[in-house]
N, C-alpha and C positions, 0 to 999 in steps of 0.2 A: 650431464645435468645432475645436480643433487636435490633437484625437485619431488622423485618418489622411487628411487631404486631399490628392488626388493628381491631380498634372495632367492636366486635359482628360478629366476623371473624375467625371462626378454621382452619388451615392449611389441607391441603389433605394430606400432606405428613408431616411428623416430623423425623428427623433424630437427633439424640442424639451422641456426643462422640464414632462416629465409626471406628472399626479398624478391618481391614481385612489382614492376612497377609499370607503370600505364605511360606509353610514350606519344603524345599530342603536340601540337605545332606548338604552343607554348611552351615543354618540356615534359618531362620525365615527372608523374605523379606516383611517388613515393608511400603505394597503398599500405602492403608490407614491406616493413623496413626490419627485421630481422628478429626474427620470432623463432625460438626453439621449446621444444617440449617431449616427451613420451608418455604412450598410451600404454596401457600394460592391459593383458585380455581381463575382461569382465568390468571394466572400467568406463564410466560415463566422464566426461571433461567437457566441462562447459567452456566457453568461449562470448564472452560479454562484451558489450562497449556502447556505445552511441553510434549512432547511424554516421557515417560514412569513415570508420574508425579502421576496417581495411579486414572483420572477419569472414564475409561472407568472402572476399578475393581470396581471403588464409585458405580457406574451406575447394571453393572452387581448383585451390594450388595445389591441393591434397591429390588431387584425380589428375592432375597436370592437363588440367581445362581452362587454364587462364583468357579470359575474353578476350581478343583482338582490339584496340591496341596494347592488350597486358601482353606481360611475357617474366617469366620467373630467371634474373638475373644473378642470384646467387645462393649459395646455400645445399640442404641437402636433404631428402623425405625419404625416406626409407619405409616400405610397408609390407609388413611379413619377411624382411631381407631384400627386397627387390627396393633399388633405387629408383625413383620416378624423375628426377629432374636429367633432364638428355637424352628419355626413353625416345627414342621415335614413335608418331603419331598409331601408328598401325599397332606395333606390339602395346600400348598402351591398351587401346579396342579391345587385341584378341586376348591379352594375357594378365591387364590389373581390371580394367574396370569392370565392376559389379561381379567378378570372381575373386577380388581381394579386397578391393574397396568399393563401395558403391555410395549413393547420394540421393538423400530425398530430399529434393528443390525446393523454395519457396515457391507457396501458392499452386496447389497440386491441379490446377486447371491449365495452368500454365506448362504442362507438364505432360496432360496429357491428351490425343490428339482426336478432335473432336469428333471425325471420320471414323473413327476406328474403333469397334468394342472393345471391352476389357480384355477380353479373349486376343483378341488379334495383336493388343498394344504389349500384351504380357509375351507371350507366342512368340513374337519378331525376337524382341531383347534377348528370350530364351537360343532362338535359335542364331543370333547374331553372338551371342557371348560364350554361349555351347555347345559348341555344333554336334561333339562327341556324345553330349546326356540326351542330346535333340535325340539323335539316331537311335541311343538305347531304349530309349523311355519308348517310340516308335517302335521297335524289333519287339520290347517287351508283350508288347498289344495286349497291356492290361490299363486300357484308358489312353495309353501316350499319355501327349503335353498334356492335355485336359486336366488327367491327374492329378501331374503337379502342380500344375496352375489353382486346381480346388483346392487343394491342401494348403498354398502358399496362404489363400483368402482365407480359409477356418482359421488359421497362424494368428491373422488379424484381424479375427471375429465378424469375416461378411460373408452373406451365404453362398453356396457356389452358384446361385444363379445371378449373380452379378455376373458371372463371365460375359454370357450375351447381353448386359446396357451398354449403350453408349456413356460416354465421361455425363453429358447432361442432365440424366438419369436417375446419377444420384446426390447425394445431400454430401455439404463442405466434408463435413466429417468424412464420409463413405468414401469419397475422392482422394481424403487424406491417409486413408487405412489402403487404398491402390496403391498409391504410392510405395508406402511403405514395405506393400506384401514386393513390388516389382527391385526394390532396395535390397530384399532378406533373400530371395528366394534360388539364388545361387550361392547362399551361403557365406558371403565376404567376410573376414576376419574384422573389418571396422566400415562403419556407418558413419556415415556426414549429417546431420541432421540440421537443414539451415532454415531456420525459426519455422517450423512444421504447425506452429500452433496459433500464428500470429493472423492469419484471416478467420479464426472460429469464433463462434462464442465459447462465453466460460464454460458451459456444461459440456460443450463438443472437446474444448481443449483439456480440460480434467479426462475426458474420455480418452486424448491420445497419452495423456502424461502418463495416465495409472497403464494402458496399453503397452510402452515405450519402456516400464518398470519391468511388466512382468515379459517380455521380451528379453531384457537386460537378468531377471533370475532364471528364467528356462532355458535361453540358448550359452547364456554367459555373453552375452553380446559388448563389443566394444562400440562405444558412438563418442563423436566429437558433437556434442549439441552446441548450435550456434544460436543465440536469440540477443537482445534487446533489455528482455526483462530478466531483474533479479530476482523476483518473488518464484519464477519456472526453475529456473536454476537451481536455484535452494531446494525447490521440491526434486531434483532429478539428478543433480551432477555431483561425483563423489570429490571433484576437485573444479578449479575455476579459474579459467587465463582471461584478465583484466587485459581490451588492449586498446588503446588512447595514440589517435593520430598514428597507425602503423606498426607502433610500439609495444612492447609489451611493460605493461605497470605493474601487475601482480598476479603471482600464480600461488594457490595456497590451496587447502581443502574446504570445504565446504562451513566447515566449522571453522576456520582459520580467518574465512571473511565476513560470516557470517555473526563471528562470536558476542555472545555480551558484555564482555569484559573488554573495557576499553585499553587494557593493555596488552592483550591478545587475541585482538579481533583486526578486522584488517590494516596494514600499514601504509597505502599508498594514499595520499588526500583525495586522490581521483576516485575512487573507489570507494573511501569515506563521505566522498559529497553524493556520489550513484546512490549510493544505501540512504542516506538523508532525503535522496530528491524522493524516494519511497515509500507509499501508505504504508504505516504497522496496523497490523489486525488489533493485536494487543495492547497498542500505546497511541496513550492522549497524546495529540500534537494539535497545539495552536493555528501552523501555517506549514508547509511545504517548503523545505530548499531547497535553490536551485542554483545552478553552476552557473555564474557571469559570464560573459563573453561568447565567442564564438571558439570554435574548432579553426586549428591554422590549417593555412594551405599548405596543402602538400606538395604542393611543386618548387614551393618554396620553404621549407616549414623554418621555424626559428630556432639559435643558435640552444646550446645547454637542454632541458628540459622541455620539452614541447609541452606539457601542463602548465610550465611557472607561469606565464602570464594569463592563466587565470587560477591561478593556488596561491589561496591565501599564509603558505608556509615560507612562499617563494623569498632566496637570500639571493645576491649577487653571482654568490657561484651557481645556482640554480641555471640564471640567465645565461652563464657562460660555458659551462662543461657539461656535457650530456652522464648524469647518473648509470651506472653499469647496473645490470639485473645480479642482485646479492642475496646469497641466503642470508635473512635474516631470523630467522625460526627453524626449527625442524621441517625441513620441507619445503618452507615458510619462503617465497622469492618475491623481490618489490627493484624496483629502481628508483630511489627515491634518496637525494641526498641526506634530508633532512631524519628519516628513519634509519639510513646507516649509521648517521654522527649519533645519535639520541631515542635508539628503540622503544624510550618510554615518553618519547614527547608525548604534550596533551593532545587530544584527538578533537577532532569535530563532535 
């Protein structure tokens, strides 16, 4: 990929032409249809779209956890060098999850198990993913688990007597900083983050964003943040994969999509209307745009572009050939016929 190669610099993550699809009596739901990108360490990468646009599947494919009836049929994830697609289920458990990559879920209740204190919920994972640091930290008999489990919490600024509440215990927020202590605390190379912020209020989710910051300057952390909203994004991701109906639309930096210059700000109309459908803090707006139409089906989805029939750019070839993902900028990637032929076309 010529998305952000940098000298003397291997990615933690590599994803290759990936396609995960959901196989139901009606057919094969085409969530991801072939999505490539790399993480490079200390790097945030957002991951955006509209709801049922195929990133939370991307995200879950990451950890090669595809839901039943998903199943990842092509492609390639590479995480720290270990290939994930064909791992069998077992070495997955003992030898990627949450010691290379790990995941903090949507909706950190959901997540975590009502019966069980923080202590025991943390403890299990520790001793299910470590069994080797289990025993040391034990032999050590300076605190054991306890230990680490306190230190993982101060990480994520809750006090160690959280250990002994139950999940009900505590407040959205408090729930969502578990999560994410039981995410870090074996140390994985890259972090899933799938919209972590999205049951909070504003002041609880400012609280995870600026959290999530200084995690990403003290540890050097890699995370794929997945959300919804592009105002999180902007605050947190140093780059951003646009993806529309399984697709990928545009990968660029942060300033690439976000820019004010309407001749170098983002290229894909998809992406152009996301940012429009958008309160600006700073700008008078009369009314709010919004994207017509619906989202196609994916089990069927339509020929050329899956956008054109609702992008107002849309030409005939649009409807017939499917656009290839093209560097169009430094870095700069879009599929989008109309921004290949004419990079300075007018913009929305």
């Amino acid at each position: 990929m010529g998305d952000m190669k940098r000298a003397g610099t291997e990615p933690v993550l590599s994803v290759r032409g990936l396609k995960l699809h959901y196989f139901t009596s009606k057919g094969a739901v085409r969530a991801v249809d072939g999505i490539s990108f790399d993480l490079y360490p200390g790097e945030t990468l957002g991951l955006v779209g509209e709801s049922g646009c195929g990133k939370t599947s991307a995200g879950y494919a990451l950890l090669g956890m595809a839901s039943p009836p998903g199943r990842i049929v092509e492609g390639s994830i590479l995480v720290d060098g270990t290939e994930v697609v064909g791992m069998p289920e077992r070495s997955l458990r003992r030898d990627l999850r949450w010691s290379k990559i790990s995941m903090v879920f949507q909706g950190a209740m959901n997540c975590l198990t009502p019966v069980y204190t923080i202590r025991e919920l943390m403890a299990e994972t520790y001793r299910e993913h470590a069994p080797a640091r289990t025993r040391d930290a034990v032999a050590r008999g300076d605190g054991g688990i306890d230990a680490l489990l306190a230190e993982s919490l101060r990480l994520v600024g809750l006090p160690v007597a959280a250990l002994g509440r139950y999940p009900h215990e505590l407040s959205g927020g408090m729930k969502q900083r578990v999560a994410i202590a039981m995410a870090l605390f074996l140390e994985p190379r890259v972090v899933v983050m799938d919209e972590p912020t999205t049951a909070l209020d504003v002041i609880v989710q400012a609280q995870i964003l600026n959290l999530v910051k200084g995690l990403k300057r003290d540890l050097g952390l890699s995370c794929v943040f997945i959300t919804h909203d592009l105002a999180t994004e902007a605050e947190i991701a140093d780059r951003i994969l646009v993806m529309y109906a399984g697709k990928m639309a545009e990968l660029g930096s942060s300033e690439d999509i976000f820019g004010n210059d309407p001749l170098t700000g983002s290229l894909h109309p998809y992406t152009q209307m996301l940012l429009a459908s958008t309160p600006r803090l700073h700008r008078r707006v009369s009314e709010l745009a919004f994207i017509p139409g619906s989202p196609p089906d994916l089990i069927d989805p339509p020929e050329g572009c899956r956008f054109a029939p609702r992008c107002p750019f849309a030409k005939a070839k649009c409807h017939r050939d499917e656009p290839p993902i093209a560097e169009l900028g430094h870095r700069h990637l879009a599929a989008c016929w109309k921004a290949m032929e004419d990079p300075e076309y007018e913009r929305l």
